[in-house]
Structure formats: structure tokens, C-alpha cells
C-alpha positions in Angstrom: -5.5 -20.5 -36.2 -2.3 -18.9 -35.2 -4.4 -16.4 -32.9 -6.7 -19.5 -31.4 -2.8 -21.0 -30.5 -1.3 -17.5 -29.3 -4.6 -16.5 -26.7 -4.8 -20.4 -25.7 -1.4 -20.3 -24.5 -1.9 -16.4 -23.1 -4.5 -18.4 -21.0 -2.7 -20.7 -19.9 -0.1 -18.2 -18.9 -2.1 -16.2 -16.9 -3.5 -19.2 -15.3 0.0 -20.4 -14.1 0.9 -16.5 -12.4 -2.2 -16.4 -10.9 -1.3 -20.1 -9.2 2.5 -18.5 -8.5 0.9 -15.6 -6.7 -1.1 -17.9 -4.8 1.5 -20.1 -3.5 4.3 -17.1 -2.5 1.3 -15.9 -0.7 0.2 -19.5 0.9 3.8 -19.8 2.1 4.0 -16.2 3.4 3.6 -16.5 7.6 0.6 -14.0 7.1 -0.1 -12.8 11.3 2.3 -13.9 13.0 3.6 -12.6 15.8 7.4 -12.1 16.9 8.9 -12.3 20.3 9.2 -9.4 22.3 13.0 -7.6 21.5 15.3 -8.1 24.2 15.9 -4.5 24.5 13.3 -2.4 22.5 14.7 0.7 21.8 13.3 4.3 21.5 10.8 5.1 19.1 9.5 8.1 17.3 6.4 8.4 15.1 5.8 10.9 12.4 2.1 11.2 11.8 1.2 13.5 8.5 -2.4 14.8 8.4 -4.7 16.5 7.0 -8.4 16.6 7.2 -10.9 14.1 9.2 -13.4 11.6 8.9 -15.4 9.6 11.2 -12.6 6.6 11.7 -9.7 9.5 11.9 -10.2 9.4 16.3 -10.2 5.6 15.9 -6.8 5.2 13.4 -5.3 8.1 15.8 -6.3 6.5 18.9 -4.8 3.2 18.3 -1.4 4.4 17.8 -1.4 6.5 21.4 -2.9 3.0 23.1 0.5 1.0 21.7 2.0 -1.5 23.9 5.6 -1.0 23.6 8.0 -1.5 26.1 10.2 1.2 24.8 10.0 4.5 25.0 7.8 6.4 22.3 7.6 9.8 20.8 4.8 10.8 18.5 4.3 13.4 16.5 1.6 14.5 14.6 1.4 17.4 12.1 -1.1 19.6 10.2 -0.3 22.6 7.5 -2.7 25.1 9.2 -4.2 25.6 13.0 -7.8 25.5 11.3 -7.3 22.3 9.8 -10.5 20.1 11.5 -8.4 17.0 12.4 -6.2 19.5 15.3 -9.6 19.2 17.5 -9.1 15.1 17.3 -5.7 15.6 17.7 -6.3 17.8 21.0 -9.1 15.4 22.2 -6.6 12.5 21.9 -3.8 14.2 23.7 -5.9 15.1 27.0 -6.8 11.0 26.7 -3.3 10.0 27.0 -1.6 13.1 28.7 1.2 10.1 29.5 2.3 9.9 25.7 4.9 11.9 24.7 3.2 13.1 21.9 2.8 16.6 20.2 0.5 18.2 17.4 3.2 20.0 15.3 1.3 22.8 13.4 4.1 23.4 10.0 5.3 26.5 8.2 5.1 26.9 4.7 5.2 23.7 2.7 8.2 23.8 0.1 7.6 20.8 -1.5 5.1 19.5 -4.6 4.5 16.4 -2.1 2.8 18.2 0.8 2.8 14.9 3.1 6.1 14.7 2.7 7.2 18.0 3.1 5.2 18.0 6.5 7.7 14.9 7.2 10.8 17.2 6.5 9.8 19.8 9.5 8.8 16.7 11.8 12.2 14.7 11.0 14.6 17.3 13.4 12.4 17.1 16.1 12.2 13.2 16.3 13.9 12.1 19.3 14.7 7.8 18.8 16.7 6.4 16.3 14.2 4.1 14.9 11.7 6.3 13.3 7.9 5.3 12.0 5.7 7.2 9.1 2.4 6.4 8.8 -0.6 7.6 6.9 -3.6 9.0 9.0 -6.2 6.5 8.3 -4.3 3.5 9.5 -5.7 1.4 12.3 -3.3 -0.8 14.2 -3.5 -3.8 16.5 -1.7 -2.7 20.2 1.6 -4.9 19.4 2.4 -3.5 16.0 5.2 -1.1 16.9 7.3 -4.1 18.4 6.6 -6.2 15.8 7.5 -3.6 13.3 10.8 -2.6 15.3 11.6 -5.6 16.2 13.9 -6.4 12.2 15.6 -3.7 13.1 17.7 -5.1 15.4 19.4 -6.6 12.5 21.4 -4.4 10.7 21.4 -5.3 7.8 18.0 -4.4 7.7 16.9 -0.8 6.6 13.8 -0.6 6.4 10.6 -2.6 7.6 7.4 -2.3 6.3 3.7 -4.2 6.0 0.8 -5.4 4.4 -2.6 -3.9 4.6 -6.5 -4.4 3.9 -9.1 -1.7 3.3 -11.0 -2.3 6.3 -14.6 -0.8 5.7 -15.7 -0.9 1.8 -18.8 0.3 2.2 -19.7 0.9 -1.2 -19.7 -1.4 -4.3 -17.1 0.8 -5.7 -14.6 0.2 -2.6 -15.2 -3.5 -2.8 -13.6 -3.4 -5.8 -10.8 -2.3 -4.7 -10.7 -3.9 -1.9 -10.4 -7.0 -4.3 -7.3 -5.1 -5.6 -5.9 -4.4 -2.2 -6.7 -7.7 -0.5 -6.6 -10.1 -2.6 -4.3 -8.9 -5.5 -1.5 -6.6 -4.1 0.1 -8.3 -1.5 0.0 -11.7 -3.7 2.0 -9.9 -6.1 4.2 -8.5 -3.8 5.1 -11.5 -2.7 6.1 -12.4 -6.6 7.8 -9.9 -7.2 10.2 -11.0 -4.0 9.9 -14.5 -4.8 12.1 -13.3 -8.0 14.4 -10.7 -6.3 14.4 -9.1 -3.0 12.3 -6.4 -2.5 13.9 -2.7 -3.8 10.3 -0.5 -2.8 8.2 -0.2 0.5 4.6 -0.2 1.1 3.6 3.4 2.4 1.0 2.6 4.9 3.2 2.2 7.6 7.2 2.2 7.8 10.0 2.2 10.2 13.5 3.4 9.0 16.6 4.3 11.0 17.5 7.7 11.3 20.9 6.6 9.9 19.2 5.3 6.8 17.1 8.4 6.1 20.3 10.7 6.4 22.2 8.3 3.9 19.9 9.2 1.6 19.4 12.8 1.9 16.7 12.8 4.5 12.7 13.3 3.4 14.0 16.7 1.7 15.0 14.2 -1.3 11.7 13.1 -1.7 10.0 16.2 -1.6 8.4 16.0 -5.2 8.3 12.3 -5.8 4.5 11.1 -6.4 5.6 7.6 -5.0 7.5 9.2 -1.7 7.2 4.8 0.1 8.5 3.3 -3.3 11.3 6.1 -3.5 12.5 5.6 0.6 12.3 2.2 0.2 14.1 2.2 -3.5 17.0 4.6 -1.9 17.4 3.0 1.2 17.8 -0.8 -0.9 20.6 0.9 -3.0 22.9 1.3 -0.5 22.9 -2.1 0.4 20.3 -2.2 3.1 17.8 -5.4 3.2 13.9 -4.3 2.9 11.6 -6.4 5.4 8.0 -7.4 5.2 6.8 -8.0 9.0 3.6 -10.3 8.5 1.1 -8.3 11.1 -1.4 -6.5 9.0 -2.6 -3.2 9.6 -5.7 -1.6 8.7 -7.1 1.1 6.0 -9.8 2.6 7.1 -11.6 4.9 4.0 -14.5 7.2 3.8 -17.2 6.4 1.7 -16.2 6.6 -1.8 -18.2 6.6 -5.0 -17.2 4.8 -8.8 -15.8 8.3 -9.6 -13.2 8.8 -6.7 -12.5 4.9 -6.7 -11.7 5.1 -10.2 -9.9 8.6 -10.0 -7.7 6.6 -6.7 -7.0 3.4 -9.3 -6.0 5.7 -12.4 -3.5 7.7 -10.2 -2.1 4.3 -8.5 -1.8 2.6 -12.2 0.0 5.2 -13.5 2.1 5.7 -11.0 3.8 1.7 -10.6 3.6 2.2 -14.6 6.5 5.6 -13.9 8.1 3.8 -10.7 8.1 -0.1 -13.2 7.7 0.6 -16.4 8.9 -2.9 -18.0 7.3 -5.0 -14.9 4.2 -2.8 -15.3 3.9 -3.0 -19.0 4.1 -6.9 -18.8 1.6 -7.4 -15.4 -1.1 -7.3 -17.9 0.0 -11.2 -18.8 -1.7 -12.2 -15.0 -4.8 -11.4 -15.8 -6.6 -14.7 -16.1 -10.4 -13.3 -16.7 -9.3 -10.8 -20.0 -6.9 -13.8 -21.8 -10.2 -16.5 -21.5 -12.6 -14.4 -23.0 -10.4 -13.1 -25.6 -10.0 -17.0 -26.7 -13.5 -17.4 -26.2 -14.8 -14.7 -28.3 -12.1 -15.8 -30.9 -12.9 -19.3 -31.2 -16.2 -20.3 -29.6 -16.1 -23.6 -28.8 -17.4 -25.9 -26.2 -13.6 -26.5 -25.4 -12.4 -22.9 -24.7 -15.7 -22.4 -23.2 -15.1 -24.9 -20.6 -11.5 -23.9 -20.1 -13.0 -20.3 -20.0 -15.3 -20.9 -16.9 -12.7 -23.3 -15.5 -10.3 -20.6 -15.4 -12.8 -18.0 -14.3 -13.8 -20.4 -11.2 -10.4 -20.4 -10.2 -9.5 -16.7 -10.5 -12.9 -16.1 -8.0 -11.7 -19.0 -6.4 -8.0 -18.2 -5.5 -9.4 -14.2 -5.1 -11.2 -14.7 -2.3 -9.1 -17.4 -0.4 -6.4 -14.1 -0.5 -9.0 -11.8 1.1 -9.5 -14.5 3.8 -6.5 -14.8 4.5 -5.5 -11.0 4.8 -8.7 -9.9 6.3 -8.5 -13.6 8.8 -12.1 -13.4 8.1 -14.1 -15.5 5.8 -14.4 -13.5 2.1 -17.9 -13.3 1.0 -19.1 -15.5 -1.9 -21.2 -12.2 -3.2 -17.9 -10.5 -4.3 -17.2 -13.7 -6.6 -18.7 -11.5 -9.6 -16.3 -8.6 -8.9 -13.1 -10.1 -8.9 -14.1 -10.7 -12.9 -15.3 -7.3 -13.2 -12.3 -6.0 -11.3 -10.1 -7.5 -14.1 -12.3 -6.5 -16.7 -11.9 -2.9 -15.5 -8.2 -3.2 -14.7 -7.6 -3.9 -18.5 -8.7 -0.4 -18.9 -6.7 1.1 -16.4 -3.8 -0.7 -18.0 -4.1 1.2 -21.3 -5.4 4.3 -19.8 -2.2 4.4 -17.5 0.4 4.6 -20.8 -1.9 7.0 -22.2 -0.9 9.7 -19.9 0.7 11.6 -17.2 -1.7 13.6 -15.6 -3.6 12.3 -11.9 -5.5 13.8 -9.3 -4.6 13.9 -5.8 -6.5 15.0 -3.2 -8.5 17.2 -5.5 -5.4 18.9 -7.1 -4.5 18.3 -10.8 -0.6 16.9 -11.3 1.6 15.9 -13.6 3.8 12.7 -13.2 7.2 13.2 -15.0 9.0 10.0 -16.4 11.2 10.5 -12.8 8.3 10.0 -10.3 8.3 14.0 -9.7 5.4 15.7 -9.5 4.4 19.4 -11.4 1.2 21.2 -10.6 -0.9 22.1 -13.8 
């Protein structure tokens, strides 16, 4: 009896937070476009890369054909000559021999974090004050950089940053977590700031101050954090700077990716918001409105909790897909209406495997996470 009482009213709790994360997100201005700033100043992009795949020209390309009225610097940088992506990188640069842009070709890396410890050699050669990172498989729409410059003409500001959508799941494996991505993560980002404002960024793309980065220490004090965006953006919030969410999305563009590497990507990304949150993390497991219904079910199996079972399973697919909509501005297809339960099903496990270690792979390389975000190579 007491357990029927305590899942019942799980359910219901999880019903409620997934109807929060539904609204922040309703009431979020999701697209929208800002006027032009009066005086756009100079800006300088820092483009980490390593390796290629077929949508790298395309992700690359897009940021060379930006309409900004400013003027730009972009710089884009490799560990090693032989790297494959340089010949994109060359291609691109004899297609816009107009940009000032550069392939930056780094010494030795002296950090655990090797994107970030490309970003420590590019940060003395940037030339603007207002400076952009972005990771290399991010496709952007030709107004972004003044819509993502254009907060900073506030000061209070410190840091701006975005939402974005995995573009391309080809696979059934990525269209799970594409459910993650566009339908789950930027809902509960929006929560979380419906309860406090934001203290992390979003890593796909952000734009900083050069003022703000040397407050902090510069990239050199990120060198071995796992969660480099979460850290900047954590830093830059404690001294009193205001983190921004500008509502254009940008674009994620992956290769094809099997259950394996999706799950391997999931497992790293659990357990590191379970280091970076612990307490918010530990709790997140409440939202989940598929897991608390069954539990309930299986527990007491009556026509009652089965109807509120499949009432609150309709609305989880329901409210799922209405997110990916409105993110991908496209119409979510009613075929992925079965994944979003399996997707919950399977972050349940994720959930419990995340406490019950520290070790992830990344980019084919085994780590360890320390309780501090750091990362030490096994």
C-alpha cells in the first residue's frame, strides 16, 4: 500500500516537470532574430579541429560565408600538418581568399583537454575583443555571428551562447539521441534558468570577451577540465557576469554512428553533468515520466494505474515531439513516438551507470573523470 501511494505520487511528479519543461520552453522566443547592432564590433573565431567527415566542408563553409557587418578574423587549428581536415581547410581558404582567416598548425599540446589546449595557442593570435569558439561540426545560418554578438553590447553580459539540434540522425541509434538533444536538453535548460540564472554554457558555439577570458585565467585554466563550456561559462558567472541564451539555433552535424558509439557519447555526457551537478543530477531522475508509470504499473496492476500509465505515456511522446518541432522548425515525425519511451527507458540506465564510475571514452582514448571535472589518462 505505502509503495502503490509513494510511485503514484512519483508519477504524478514526473508528470508535473515534464509539463514545467514544456512551458519554460513554450515561452522561450525559440528563432528569433535581433536587430542589427548599431556598431558591430570586430570579431575573432577560434575553430578547434581535428579529423573530417563528409559535412566537415559544409559546417566549415558556413562560417567563412557569414554576413557580418563587422570585421572578422577566423582561425582554425589542427595538432599535426597530416591531419586530413588541413586539405578542407586549404580548399575553403582559396574559396574566400577575402576572409581573414588562417589554418594555425599547433606545437605540442600541454594539456589532458587537447581541444582546448589547441584554444590556448590560438587565444594570443585573436585579433577582436569579442571572441567565438566553436566545435567543428557546427553548421550555421549566415546571420548567427550578429545575433550571437549582438548581447554583448551589454555589459553586464559575459558570455553568450545557444541551443542546438543534431541535424542528420541517420541511424536509429542517433535518433535517440537526437530525442535527448532536441527534445529533452534545451527544455531542461530552460528549467534550470526558470529557477536561477544560468552559471554553465552550452559548448557548441560561444562568444566571450577577451576581458572575460583573461579574468579567469584565460583557456590555460581549463586545460584538463572534461566539461571545458560548463567550466568558462561557470568561471565567467562567478565574477558577476550575466550568461545569455541567444534563441537562433545552430546545427550538429554527426557522422553515422552505431548503438555502441551513441551509447559510449551518452555514458561519457551522463557522467560528466553527474561531476559538473552532482545534487541536480542525482535528483533529474524524478522527470522521468515513462520509468515512474511503469514502476506503479508493474506494482499494482490495475485498470486505474494502467490508464494513468498510457495517459502519461501519450503525453511524454506527446510533449517530446512538439520540443523537436519546435527546435528543428520542422514537423517531428510520429515514427519516433516509440523512442522517446525507449529513450527513457535507457536513460534510467545511464543514470545508475553514471554513479557507478569515473572512467569515459573520448575520442577513442580512455580517461578518468576526477570528482573536480579534470581529466587523467589511464
Amino acid at each position: 500500500m505505502v509503495l502503490n501511494v509513494i510511485l503514484g505520487f512519483l508519477t504524478l511528479l514526473s508528470l508535473g516537470i515534464t509539463l514545467w519543461q514544456w512551458l519554460v520552453a513554450r515561452r522561450f522566443p525559440l528563432h528569433r532574430r535581433v536587430s542589427k547592432p548599431s556598431a558591430p564590433g570586430g570579431v575573432t573565431l577560434l575553430k578547434p579541429l581535428k579529423g573530417c567527415d563528409q559535412a566537415t566542408e559544409s559546417c566549415l563553409r558556413s562560417w567563412l560565408a557569414q554576413v557580418y557587418e563587422g570585421p572578422t578574423q577566423i582561425l582554425f587549428a589542427v595538432a599535426s600538418s597530416q591531419d586530413p581536415v588541413c586539405r578542407v581547410v586549404g580548399k575553403l581558404l582559396q574559396e574566400f581568399p577575402e576572409r581573414d582567416a588562417e589554418l594555425v598548425v599547433c606545437g605540442p599540446l600541454s594539456g589532458t583537454n587537447l581541444k582546448v589546449s589547441k584554444l590556448m595557442q590560438l587565444e594570443p593570435q585573436a585579433k577582436h575583443d569579442v571572441i567565438v569558439v566553436s566545435d567543428a561540426d557546427v553548421l550555421i545560418p549566415p546571420d548567427f555571428l550578429a545575433n550571437v554578438a549582438a548581447p554583448l553590447e551589454d555589459p553586464d553580459v559575459g558570455l553568450v551562447n545557444c541551443f542546438y539540434r543534431l541535424a542528420n540522425p541517420t541511424t536509429m541509434a542517433l535518433q535517440w539521441e537526437a530525442i535527448a538533444i532536441n527534445a529533452d536538453f534545451w527544455s531542461q535548460v530552460l528549467q534550470s534558468q526558470s529557477l536561477k540564472p544560468l552559471d554553465f554554457a552550452l559548448g557548441a558555439v560561444m562568444a566571450t570577451r577577451r576581458s572575460q577570458l583573461q579574468q579567469i585565467g584565460g583557456f590555460s585554466a581549463l586545460a584538463d577540465c572534461l566539461a571545458d563550456d560548463y567550466q568558462l561559462g561557470k568561471r565567467i558567472a562567478a565574477c558577476g557576469y550575466r550568461i545569455v541564451l541567444c534563441p537562433v539555433v545552430v546545427e550538429c552535424w554527426s557522422e553515422a554512428m552505431g548503438w555502441k558509439a551513441v551509447w559510449t557519447h551518452q555514458l561519457r555526457w551522463a557522467r560528466t553533468i553527474r561531476v559538473c551537478q552532482p545534487l541536480p543530477y542525482f535528483f533529474s531522475i524524478l522527470s522521468n515520466s515513462t520509468l515512474w508509470p511503469l514502476l506503479w504499473l508493474a506494482v499494482n496492476p490495475a485498470t486505474p494505474e494502467l490508464v494513468a500509465a498510457l495517459g502519461c505515456g501519450l503525453f511524454r511522446v506527446c510533449t517530446a515531439l512538439n520540443l523537436q518541432q519546435r527546435l528543428n522548425a520542422a514537423r517531428a515525425p510520429w515514427r519516433y513516438g516509440g523512442l522517446v519511451l525507449i529513450k527513457d527507458l535507457l536513460q534510467t540506465a545511464l543514470w545508475v551507470l553514471s554513479f557507478l564510475g569515473n572512467r569515459i571514452e573520448w575520442r577513442g582514448e580512455l580517461m578518468r573523470l576526477r570528482r573536480d571535472g579534470t581529466l587523467v589518462r589511464s
